[in-house]
C-alpha positions in Angstrom: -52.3 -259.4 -70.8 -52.2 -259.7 -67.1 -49.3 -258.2 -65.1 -47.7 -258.9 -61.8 -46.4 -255.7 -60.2 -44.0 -256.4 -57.3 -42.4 -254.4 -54.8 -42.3 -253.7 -50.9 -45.0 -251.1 -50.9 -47.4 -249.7 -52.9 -46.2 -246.5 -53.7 -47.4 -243.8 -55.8 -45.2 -244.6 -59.2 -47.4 -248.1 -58.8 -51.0 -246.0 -58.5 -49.9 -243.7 -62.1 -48.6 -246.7 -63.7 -51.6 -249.0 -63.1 -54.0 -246.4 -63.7 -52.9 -245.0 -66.9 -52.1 -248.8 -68.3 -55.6 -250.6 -66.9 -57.5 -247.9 -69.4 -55.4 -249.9 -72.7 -56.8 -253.5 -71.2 -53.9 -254.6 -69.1 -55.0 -256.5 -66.1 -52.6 -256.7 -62.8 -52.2 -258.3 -59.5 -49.9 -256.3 -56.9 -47.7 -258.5 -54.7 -46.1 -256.5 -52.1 -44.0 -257.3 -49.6 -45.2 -255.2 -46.6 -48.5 -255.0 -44.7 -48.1 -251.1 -44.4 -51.4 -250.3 -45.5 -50.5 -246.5 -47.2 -52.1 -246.5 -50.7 -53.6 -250.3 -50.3 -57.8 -248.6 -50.6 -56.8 -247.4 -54.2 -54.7 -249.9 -55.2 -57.5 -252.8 -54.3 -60.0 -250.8 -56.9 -58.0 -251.6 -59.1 -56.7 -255.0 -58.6 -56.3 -257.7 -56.2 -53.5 -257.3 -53.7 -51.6 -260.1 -52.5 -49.0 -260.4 -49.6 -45.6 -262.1 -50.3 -43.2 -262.8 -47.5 -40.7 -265.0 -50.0 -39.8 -266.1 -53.5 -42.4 -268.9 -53.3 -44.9 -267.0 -52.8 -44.3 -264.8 -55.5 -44.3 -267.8 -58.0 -47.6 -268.4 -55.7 -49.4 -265.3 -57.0 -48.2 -265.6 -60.5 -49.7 -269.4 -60.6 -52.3 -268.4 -59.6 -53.5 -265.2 -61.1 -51.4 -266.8 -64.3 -49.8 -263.7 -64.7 -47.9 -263.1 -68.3 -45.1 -260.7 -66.9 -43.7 -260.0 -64.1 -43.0 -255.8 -63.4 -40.9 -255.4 -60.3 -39.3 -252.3 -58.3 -36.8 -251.2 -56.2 -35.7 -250.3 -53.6 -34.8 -253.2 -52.1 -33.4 -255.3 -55.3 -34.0 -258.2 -52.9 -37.7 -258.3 -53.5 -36.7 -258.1 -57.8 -34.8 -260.9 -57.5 -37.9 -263.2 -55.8 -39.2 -262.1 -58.9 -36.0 -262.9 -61.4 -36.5 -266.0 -59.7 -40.1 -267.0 -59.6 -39.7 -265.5 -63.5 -37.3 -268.1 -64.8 -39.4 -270.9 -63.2 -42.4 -269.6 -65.2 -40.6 -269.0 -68.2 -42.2 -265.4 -68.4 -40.3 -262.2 -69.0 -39.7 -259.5 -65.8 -39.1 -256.0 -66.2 -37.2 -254.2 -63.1 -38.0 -250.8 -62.7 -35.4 -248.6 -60.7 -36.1 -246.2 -58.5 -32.6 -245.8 -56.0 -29.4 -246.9 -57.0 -26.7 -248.3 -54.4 -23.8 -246.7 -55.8 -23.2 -243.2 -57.6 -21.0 -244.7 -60.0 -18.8 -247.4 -60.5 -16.2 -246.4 -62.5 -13.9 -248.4 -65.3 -12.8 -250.6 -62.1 -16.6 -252.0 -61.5 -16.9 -253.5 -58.2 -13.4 -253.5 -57.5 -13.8 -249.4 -57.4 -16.6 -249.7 -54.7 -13.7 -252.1 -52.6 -10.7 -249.4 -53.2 -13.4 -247.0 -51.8 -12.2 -246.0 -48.0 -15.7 -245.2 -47.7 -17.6 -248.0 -48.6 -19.6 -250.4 -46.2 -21.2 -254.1 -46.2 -24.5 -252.5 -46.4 -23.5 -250.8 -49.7 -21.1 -253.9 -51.3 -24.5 -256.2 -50.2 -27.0 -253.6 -52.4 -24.5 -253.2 -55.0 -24.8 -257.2 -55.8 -28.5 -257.4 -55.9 -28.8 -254.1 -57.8 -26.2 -255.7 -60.3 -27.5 -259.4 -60.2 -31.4 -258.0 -61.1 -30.2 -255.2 -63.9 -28.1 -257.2 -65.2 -30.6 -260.5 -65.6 -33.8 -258.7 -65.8 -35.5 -258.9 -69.4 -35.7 -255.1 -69.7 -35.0 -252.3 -67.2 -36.8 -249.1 -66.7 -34.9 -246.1 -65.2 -36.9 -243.1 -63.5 -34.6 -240.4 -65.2 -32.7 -239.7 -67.6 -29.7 -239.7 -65.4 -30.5 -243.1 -63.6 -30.5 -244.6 -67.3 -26.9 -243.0 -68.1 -25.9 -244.7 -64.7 -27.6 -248.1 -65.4 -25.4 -247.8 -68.7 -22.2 -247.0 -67.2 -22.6 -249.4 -64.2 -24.4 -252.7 -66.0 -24.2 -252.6 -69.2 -27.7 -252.6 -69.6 -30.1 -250.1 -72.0 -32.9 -248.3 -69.7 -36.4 -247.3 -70.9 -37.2 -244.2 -69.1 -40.4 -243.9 -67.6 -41.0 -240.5 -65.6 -43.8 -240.5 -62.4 -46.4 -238.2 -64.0 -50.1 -238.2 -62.3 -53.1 -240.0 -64.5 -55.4 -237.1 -65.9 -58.4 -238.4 -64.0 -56.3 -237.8 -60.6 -55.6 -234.1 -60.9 -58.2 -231.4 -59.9 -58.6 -228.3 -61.6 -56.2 -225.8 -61.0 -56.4 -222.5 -58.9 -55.3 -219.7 -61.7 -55.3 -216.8 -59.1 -52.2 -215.3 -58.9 -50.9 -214.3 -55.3 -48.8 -211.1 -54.8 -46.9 -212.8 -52.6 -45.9 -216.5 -52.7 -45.5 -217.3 -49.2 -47.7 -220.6 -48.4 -46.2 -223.5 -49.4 -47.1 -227.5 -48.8 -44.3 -230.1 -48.9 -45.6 -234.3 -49.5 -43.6 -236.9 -49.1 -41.4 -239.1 -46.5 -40.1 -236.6 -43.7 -38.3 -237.6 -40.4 -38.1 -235.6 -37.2 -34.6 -236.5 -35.8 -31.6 -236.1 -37.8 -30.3 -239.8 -38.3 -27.3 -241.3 -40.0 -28.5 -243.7 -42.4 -30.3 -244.3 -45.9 -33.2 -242.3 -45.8 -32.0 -239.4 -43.8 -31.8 -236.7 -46.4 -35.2 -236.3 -45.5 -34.5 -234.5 -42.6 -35.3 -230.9 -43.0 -35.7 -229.4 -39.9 -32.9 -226.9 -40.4 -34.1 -226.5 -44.2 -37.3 -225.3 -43.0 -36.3 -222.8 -40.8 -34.2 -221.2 -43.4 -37.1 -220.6 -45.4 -39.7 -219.7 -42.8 -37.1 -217.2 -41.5 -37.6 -215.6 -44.7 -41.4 -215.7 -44.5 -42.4 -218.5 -46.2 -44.9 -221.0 -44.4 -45.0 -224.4 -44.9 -47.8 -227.1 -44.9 -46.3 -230.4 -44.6 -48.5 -233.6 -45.9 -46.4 -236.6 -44.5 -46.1 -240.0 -46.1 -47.2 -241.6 -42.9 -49.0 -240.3 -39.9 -46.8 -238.5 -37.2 -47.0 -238.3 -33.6 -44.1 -235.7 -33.4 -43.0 -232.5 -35.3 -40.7 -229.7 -36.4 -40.8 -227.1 -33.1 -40.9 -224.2 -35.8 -44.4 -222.9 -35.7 -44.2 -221.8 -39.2 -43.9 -225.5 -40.3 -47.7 -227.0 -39.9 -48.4 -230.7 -39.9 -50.9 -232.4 -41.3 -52.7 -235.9 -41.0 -51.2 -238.4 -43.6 -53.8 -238.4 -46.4 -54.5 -241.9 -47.7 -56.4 -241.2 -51.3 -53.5 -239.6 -53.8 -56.8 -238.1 -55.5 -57.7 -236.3 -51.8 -53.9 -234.9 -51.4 -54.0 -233.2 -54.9 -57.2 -231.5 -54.3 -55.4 -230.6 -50.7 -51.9 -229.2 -52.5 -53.8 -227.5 -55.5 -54.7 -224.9 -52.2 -51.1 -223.2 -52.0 -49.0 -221.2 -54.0 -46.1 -223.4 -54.5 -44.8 -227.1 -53.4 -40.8 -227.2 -52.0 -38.9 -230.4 -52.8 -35.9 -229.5 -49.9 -33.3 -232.5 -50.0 -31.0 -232.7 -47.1 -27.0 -233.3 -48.6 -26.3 -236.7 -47.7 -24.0 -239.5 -49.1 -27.8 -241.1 -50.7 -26.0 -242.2 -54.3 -29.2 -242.1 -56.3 -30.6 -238.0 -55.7 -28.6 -236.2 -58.1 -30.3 -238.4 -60.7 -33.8 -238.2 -59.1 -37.0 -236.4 -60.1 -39.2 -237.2 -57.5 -42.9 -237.7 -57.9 -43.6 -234.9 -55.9 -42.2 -232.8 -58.5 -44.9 -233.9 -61.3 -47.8 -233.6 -58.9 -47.0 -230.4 -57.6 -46.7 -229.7 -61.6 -50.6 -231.2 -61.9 -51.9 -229.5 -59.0 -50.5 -226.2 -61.1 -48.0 -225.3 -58.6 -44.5 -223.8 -59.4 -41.7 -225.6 -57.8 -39.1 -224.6 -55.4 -35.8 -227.1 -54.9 -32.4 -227.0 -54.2 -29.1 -227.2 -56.2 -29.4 -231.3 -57.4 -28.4 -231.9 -60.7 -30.8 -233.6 -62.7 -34.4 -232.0 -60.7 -32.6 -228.4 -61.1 -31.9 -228.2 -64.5 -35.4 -229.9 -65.1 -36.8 -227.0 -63.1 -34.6 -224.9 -65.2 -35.2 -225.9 -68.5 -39.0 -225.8 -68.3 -39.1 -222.1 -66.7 -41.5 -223.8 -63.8 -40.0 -222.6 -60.5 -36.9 -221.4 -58.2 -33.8 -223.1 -57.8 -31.9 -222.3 -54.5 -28.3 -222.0 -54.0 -26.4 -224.2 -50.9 -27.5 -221.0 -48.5 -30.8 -221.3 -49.5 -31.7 -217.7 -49.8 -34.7 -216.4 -51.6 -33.7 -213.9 -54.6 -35.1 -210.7 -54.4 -37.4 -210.8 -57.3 -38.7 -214.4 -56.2 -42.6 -213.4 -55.9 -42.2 -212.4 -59.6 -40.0 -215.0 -60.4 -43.0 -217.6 -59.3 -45.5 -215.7 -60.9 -43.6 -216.2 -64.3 -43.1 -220.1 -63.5 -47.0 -220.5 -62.5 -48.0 -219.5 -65.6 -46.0 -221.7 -67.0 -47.2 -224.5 -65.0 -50.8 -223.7 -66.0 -49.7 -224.1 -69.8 -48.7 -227.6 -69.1 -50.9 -228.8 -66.7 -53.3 -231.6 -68.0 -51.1 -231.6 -71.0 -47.8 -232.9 -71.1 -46.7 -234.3 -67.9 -49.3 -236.7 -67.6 -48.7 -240.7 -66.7 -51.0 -241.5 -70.1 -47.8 -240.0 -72.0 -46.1 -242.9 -70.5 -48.1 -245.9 -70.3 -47.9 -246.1 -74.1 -44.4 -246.6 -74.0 -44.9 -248.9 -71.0 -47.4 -251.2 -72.7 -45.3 -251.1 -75.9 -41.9 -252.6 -73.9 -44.6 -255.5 -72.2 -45.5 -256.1 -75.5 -42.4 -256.5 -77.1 -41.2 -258.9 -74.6 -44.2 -261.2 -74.8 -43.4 -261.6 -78.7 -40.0 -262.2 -78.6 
C-alpha cells in the first residue's frame, strides 16, 4: 500500500503518523504545498517529498508514485479539496484529517446560522465551504479529538475516526525521574508571535501570559516553531533557536520540570476542542503539564492526574510544587506506554484498509 499524504506543511502529526505506519509496510509520498523547509530532513528519510502548487499537480504525484490513497489535512481545506479532486479522477479513496475547524458550531440552522451571525466575515463563510465541501465528500474523516469529532457530527453529518498526535516510541528519550523541590523551569514548543495581532493565529500571543507566570517565579524556555529575530522583553522568558530534528527537541524538553501549553482567548473556533501535540510530547519527554481553562485539553489534564490547570487569573495554587510532583509521577507511569503514535497507527492502517476493499 502506498500513501499520498497531503497538506501545506509538514508538520509534526505527519512525522508520528508516518513513522509509526512505515513500521506495518505502508509506503508514502508527501506532497506539500509550501517550500518552508521546518521538518522536510526527517520527513525525506522517510519518503520522497514533492512540491505541489495546484490540483494538477497533485494528480501529478499520485501518477506518478501510483499512490493507492490519498490522506490529506487541514488547515487550509483548499489544499483537501486538490486532493478530493485529483482523488475522483484516479478513482482512489481520500481520507481528510482535521486539525482546525472554521466554525465553533453551526447550529440546527447550518450555514444560514453562520449568515444570521452579526459577527461572521467572508474569510469565515469562504472556510466554512471548503471545510463542508471536503468533510462532507471525503471517503472517511479523521478528527484530532474527541470534541472535533462531536463537531464534525453536529456540523456535516459525517462520522470521525479519532486519531490523537502521540510521539512514535523510537522518538522519545529516556526520561529524567529526579524530582525537583521546586518546579520553576519550564520550556514552552510550538508557534509563538511577538506582537499582538488580530487575526487567525493570534492566540499565540503570550506575552502578557508569560509575565503572569514569571511574576510568580516560574522561568520559561521557549523552543519556537520557526527561527526568531525578535522576543518577549521579559528576561525570565529565554529564546531558543528553532530546533529542526523533532528527535533533538525532545531530548532538549526532557531537561525541565514541566512544559506550559498557555492559549491566548481569542475568537479561534477550533481550541476548546484541541489537544495539541505539544501536550503528548511534553507527556513523552515525562513532563507534567501546565494549561489553562479550555475545555477539552483541561479535563484531559484532569482526568489523567498529569498536571495544573489554571483559572482565567492564571494564579499558581499554593500547593503547586506538590501538586506537580503528584502529576510527574504520574507521567512517568505512562510514558512509553500508552500515549504513544503506535497505539494509533493500528487504527489508521485498519480505516486505509477498509477503504481500499470496499
Amino acid at each position: 500500500m502506498k500513501v499520498c499524504v497531503l497538506d501545506l506543511y509538514i508538520g509534526p502529526r505527519h512525522i508520528k503518523e508516518v513513522t509509526a505506519l512505515k513500521k506495518l509496510g505502508i509506503e508514502f509520498v508527501f506532497a506539500r504545498g509550501s517550500l518552508y523547509h521546518k521538518n522536510l530532513g526527517i520527513m525525506e528519510e522517510m519518503c520522497p517529498v514533492e512540491f505541489v502548487e495546484k490540483r494538477q499537480d497533485v494528480l501529478d504525484v499520485c501518477e506518478r508514485h501510483r499512490v493507492d490513497l490519498i490522506h490529506s489535512h487541514n488547515y487550509p481545506d483548499t489544499i483537501g479539496l486538490w486532493g478530493l479532486w485529483a482523488a475522483r479522477k484516479l478513482g482512489i479513496p481520500i481520507v481528510h484529517e482535521c486539525h482546525d475547524t472554521a466554525y465553533e458550531v453551526l447550529g440546527d440552522a447550518g450555514f444560514d446560522s453562520v449568515l444570521r451571525n452579526p459577527e461572521y466575515n467572508w474569510v469565515t463563510f469562504d472556510r466554512l465551504l471548503e471545510e463542508a465541501c471536503i468533510l462532507r465528500n471525503a471517503d472517511a474523516v479523521i478528527a484530532v479529538s474527541d470534541g472535533m469529532a462531536k463537531y464534525i457530527k453536529h456540523s456535516h453529518g459525517r462520522d470521525a475516526t479519532v486519531i490523537h498526535a502521540y510521539p512514535p516510541k523510537d522518538h522519545l528519550p529516556e526520561p529524567v525521574t529526579d524530582m525537583p523541590k521546586h518546579f520553576r523551569n519550564c520550556v514552552y514548543e510550538g508557534g509563538i508571535l511577538i506582537n499582538e495581532t488580530k487575526g487567525r493565529f493570534n492566540h499565540r500571543y503570550y506575552e502578557d501570559i508569560f509575565q503572569k507566570l514569571t511574576d510568580q517565579g516560574i522561568f520559561i524556555h521557549v523552543y519556537p516553531g520557526r527561527d526568531m529575530v525578535e522576543a518577549y522583553p521579559n528576561p525570565d522568558v529565554h529564546f531558543h533557536a528553532c530546533v529542526q530534528d523533532v528527535r533533538q527537541l525532545y531530548q532538549f524538553m526532557s531537561k525541565y520540570h514541566f512544559g506550559v501549553i498557555p492559549v491566548n482567548r481569542t475568537d479561534s473556533p477550533c481550541l476548546n476542542f484541541a489537544l495539541p501535540n505539544k501536550l503528548f510530547e511534553y507527556i513523552g519527554c515525562g513532563l507534567p503539564i501546565l494549561c489553562m481553562e479550555f475545555d477539552a485539553m483541561a479535563e484531559f489534564v484532569r482526568e489523567n492526574g498529569i498536571g495544573v490547570v489554571l483559572g482565567d487569573d492564571l494564579r499558581l495554587p499554593t500547593d503547586f510544587d506538590e501538586q506537580m510532583r503528584k502529576a510527574k509521577q504520574n507521567v512517568l507511569n505512562l510514558v512509553g506506554k500508552k500515549y504513544v503514535m503506535e497505539t494509533q497507527a493500528k487504527k489508521l492502517k485498519a480505516l486505509y484498509e477498509e477503504l481500499l476493499c470496499q
